[in-house]
VOGU-252149 format. One record per residue: residue number from 1; chain; z, x, y of N, C-alpha, C, O in turn; residue in one letter. Coordinates in nm, 2 decimals. Atoms other than C-alpha are relative to their C-alpha. Layout:
NODE   num   chaine      n_w      n_u      n_v     ca_w     ca_u     ca_v      c_w      c_u      c_v      o_w      o_u      o_v   residu
NODE   NUM        A        Z        X        Y        Z        X        Y        Z        X        Y        Z        X        Y        A
...
END
This chain:
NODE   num   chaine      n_w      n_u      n_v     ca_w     ca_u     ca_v      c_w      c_u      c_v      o_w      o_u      o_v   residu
NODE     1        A     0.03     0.12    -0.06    -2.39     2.12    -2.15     0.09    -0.01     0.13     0.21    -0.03     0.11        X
NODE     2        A    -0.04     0.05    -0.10    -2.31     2.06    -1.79     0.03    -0.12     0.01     0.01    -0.21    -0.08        X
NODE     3        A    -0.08     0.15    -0.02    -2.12     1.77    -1.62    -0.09    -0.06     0.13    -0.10     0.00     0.24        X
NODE     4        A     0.07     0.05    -0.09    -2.33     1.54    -1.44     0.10    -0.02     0.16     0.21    -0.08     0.18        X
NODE     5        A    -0.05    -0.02    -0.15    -2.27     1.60    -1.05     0.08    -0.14     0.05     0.04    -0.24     0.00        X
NODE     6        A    -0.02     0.06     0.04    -2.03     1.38    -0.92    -0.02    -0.14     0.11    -0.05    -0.12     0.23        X
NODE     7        A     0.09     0.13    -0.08    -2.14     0.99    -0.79     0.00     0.00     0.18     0.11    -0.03     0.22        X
NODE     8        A     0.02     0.07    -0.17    -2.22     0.93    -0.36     0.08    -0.08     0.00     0.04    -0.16    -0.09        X
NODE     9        A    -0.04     0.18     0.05    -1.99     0.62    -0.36     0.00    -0.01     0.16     0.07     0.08     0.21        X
NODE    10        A    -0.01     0.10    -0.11    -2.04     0.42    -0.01     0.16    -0.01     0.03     0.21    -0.08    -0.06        X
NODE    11        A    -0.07     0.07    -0.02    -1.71     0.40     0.16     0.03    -0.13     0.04    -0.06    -0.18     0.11        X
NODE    12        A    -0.03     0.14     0.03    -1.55     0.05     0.13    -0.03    -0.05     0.15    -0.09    -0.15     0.17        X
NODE    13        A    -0.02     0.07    -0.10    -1.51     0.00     0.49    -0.11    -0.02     0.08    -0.06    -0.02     0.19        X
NODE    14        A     0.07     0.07    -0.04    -1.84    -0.12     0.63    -0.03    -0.16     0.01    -0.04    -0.24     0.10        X
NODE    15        A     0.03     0.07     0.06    -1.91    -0.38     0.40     0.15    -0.08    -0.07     0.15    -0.21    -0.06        X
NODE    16        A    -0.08     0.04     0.05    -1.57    -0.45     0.23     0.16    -0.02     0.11     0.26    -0.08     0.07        X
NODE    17        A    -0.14     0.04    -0.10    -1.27    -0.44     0.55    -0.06    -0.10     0.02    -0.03    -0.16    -0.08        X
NODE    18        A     0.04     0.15    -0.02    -1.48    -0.79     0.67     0.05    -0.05    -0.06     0.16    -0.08    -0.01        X
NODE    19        A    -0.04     0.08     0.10    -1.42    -0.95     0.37     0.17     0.01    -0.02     0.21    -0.11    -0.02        X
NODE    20        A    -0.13    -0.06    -0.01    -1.03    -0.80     0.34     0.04    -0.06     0.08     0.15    -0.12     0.04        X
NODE    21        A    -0.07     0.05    -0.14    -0.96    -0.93     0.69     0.00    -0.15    -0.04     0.10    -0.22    -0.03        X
NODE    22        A     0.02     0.18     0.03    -1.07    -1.29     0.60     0.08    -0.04    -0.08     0.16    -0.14    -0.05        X
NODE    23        A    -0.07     0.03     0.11    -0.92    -1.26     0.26     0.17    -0.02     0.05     0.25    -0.11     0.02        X
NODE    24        A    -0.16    -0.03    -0.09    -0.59    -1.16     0.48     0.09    -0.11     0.06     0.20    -0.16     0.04        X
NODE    25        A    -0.02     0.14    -0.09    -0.60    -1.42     0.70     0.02    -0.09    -0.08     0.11    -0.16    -0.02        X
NODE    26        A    -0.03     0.13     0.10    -0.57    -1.68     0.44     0.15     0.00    -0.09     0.22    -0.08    -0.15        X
NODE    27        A    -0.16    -0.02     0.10    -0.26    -1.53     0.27     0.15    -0.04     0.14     0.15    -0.04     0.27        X
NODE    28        A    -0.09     0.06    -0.09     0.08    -1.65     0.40     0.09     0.14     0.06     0.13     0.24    -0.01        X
NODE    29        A    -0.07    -0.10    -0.09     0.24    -1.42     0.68     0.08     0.16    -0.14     0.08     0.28    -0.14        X
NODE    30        A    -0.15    -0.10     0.08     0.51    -1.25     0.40    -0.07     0.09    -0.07    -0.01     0.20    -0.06        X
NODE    31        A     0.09    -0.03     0.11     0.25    -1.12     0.14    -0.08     0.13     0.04    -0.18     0.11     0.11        X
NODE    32        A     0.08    -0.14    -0.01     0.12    -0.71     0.15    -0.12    -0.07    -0.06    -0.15    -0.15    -0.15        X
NODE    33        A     0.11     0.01     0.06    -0.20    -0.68     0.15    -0.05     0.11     0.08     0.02     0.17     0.16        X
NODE    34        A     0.07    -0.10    -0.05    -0.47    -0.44     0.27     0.04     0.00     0.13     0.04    -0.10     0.20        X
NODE    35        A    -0.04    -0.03    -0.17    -0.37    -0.26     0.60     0.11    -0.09     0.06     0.12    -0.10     0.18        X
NODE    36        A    -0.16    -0.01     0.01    -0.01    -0.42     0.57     0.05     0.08     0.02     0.05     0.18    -0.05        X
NODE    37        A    -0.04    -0.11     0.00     0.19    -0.24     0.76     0.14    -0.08    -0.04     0.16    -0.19     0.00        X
NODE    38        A    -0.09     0.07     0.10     0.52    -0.30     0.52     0.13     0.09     0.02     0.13     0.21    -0.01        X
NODE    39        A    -0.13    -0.05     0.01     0.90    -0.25     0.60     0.07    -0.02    -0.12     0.04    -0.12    -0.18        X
NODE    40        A    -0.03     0.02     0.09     1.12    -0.17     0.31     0.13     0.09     0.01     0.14     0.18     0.09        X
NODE    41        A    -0.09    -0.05    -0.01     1.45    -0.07     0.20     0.04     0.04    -0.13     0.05    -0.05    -0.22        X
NODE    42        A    -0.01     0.00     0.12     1.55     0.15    -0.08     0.16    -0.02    -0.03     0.25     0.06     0.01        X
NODE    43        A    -0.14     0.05     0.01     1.87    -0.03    -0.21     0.08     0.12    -0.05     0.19     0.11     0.00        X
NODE    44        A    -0.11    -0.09     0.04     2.05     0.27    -0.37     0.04     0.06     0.16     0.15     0.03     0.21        X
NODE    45        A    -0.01    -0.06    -0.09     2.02     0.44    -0.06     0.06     0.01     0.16     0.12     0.08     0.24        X
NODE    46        A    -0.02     0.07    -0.13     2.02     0.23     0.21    -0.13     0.03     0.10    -0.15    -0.05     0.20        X
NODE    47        A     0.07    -0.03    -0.08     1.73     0.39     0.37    -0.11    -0.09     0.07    -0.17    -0.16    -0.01        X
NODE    48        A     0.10     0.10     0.01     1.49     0.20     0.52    -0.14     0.09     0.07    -0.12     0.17     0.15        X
NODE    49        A     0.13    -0.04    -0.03     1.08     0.29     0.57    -0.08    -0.10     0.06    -0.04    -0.22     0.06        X
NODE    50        A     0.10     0.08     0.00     0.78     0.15     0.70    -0.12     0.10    -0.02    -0.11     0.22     0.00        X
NODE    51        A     0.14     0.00     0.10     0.43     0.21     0.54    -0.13    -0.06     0.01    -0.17    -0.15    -0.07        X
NODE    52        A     0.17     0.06     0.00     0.08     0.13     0.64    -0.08     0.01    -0.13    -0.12     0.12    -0.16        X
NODE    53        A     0.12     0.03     0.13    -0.14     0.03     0.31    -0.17     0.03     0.05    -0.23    -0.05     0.12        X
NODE    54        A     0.13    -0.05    -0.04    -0.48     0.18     0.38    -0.08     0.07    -0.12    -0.02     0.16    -0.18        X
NODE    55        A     0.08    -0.05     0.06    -0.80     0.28     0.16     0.07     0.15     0.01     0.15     0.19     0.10        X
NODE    56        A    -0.09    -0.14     0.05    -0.70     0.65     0.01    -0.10     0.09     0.09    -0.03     0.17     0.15        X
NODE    57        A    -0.01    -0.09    -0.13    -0.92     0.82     0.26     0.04     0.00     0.14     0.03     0.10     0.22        X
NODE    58        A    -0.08     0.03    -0.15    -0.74     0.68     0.57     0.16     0.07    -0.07     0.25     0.12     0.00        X
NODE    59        A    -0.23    -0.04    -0.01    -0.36     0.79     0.37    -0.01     0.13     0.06    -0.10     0.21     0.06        X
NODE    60        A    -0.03    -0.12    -0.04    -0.20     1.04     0.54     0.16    -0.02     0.05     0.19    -0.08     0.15        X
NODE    61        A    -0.10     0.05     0.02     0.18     1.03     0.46     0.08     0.07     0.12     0.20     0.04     0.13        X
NODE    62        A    -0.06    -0.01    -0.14     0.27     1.19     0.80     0.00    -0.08     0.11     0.08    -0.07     0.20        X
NODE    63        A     0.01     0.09    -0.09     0.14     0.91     0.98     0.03    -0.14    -0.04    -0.01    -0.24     0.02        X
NODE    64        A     0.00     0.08     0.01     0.28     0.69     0.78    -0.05    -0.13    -0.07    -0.01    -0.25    -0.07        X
NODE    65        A     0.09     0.09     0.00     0.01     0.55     0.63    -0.06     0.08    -0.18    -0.11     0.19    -0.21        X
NODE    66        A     0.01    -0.05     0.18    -0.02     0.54     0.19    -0.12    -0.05    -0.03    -0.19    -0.11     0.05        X
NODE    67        A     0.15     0.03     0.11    -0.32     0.48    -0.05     0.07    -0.13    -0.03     0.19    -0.16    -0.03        X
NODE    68        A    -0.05     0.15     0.10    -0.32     0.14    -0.21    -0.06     0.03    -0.15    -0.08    -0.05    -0.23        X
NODE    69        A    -0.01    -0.04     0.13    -0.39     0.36    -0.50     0.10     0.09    -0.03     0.11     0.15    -0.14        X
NODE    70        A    -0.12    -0.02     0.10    -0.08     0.49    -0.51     0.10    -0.04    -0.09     0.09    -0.16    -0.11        X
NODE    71        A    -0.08     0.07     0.08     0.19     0.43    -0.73     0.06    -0.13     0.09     0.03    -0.25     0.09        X
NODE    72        A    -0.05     0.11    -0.09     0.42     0.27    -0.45    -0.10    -0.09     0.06    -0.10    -0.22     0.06        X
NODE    73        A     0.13     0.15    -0.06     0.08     0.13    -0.27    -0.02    -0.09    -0.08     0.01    -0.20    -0.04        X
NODE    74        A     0.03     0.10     0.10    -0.02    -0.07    -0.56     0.13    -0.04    -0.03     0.13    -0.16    -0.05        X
NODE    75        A    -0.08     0.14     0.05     0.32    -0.20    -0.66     0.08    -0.07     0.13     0.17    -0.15     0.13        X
NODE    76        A    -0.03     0.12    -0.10     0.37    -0.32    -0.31    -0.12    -0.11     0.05    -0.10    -0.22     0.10        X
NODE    77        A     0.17     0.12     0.03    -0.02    -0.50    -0.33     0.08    -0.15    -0.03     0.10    -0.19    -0.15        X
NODE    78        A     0.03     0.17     0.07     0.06    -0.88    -0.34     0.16    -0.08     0.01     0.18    -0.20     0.00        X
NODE    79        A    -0.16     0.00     0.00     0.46    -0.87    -0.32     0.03    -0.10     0.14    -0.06    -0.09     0.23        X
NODE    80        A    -0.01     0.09    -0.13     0.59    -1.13    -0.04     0.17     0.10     0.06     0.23     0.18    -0.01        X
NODE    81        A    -0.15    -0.03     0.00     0.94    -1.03     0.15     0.09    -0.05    -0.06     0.07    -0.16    -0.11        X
NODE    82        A    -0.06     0.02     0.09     1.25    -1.03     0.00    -0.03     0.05    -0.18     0.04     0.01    -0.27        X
NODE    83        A    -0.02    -0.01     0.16     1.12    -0.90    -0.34    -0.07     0.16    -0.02    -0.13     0.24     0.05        X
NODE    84        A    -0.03    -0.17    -0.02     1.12    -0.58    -0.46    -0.05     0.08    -0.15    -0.08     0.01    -0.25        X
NODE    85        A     0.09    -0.08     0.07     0.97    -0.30    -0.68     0.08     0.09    -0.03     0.12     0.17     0.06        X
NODE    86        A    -0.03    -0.16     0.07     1.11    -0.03    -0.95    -0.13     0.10     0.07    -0.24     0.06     0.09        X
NODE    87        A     0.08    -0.12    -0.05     0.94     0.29    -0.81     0.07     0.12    -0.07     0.19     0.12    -0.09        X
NODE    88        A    -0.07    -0.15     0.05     1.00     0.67    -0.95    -0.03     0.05     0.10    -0.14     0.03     0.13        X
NODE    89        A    -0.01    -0.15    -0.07     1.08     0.94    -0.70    -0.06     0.11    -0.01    -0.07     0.11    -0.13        X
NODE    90        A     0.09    -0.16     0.05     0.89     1.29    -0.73     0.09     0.00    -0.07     0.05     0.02    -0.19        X
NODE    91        A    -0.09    -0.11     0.14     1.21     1.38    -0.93     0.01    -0.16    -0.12     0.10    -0.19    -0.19        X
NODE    92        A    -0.03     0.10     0.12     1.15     1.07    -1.15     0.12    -0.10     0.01     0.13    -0.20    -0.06        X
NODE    93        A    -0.12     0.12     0.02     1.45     0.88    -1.09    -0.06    -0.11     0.06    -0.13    -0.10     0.16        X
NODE    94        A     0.04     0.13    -0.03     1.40     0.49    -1.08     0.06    -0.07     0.13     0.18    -0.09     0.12        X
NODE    95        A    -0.04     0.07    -0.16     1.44     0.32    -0.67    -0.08    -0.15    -0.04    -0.18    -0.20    -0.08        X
NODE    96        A     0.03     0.15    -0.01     1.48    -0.01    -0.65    -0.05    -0.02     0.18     0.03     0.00     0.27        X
NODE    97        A     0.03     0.02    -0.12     1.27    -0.10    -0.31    -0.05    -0.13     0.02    -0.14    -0.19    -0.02        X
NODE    98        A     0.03     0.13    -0.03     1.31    -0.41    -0.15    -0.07    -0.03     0.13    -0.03     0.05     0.22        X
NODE    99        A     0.10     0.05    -0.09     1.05    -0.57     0.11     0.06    -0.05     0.11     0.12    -0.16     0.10        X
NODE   100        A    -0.13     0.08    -0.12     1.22    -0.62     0.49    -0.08    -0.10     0.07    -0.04    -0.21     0.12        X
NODE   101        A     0.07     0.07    -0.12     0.92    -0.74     0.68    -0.18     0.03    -0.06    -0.19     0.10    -0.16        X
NODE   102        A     0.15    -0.03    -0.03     0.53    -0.71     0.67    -0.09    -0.07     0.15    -0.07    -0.18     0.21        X
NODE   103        A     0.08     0.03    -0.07     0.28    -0.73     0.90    -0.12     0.06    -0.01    -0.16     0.17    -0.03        X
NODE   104        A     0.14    -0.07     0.05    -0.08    -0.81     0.89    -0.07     0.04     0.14    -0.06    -0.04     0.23        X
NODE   105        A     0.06    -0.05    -0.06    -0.28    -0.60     1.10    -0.15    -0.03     0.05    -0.20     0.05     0.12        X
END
């Protein structure tokens, strides 16, 4: 038994960035959300990043720019500044990353 081929799915962004941007606009300045581009600092470290949130066919972690189905993308989804997220490292160890700035795009 074969595996049925796998679904066409319509990318989101025709029909669903509209709606996103509106949604956006209504949330209060501090608050990641789609196409947030999001400063952060990982406290052990001191290091600090910034991070564009973008649908997983726009990531591309050279430009800076993550899936909001990654791990970090999703647990920065919804977070305001000042507040911060356990994250694992490739090598597993647990980063505490706190939120410096966002901006909505």
């Amino acid at each position: 038994m074969g595996h049925a081929p796998p679904r066409n799915t319509p990318s989101p962004t025709p029909e669903i960035t509209p709606r996103a941007r509106t949604l956006t606009s209504r949330l209060p300045g501090d608050v990641v959300a789609m196409q947030s581009t999001v400063k952060f600092v990982d406290e052990a470290s001191g290091v600090e990043r910034t991070l564009q949130l973008v649908y997983p066919q726009a990531a591309d972690i050279e430009a800076e720019r993550i899936s909001i189905l990654s791990l970090v993308g999703a647990g920065l989804l919804g977070l305001r500044t000042g507040q911060s997220i356990m994250w694992p490292d490739r090598a597993g160890k647990q980063r505490l990353l706190r939120i410096v700035d966002v901006v909505h795009v």
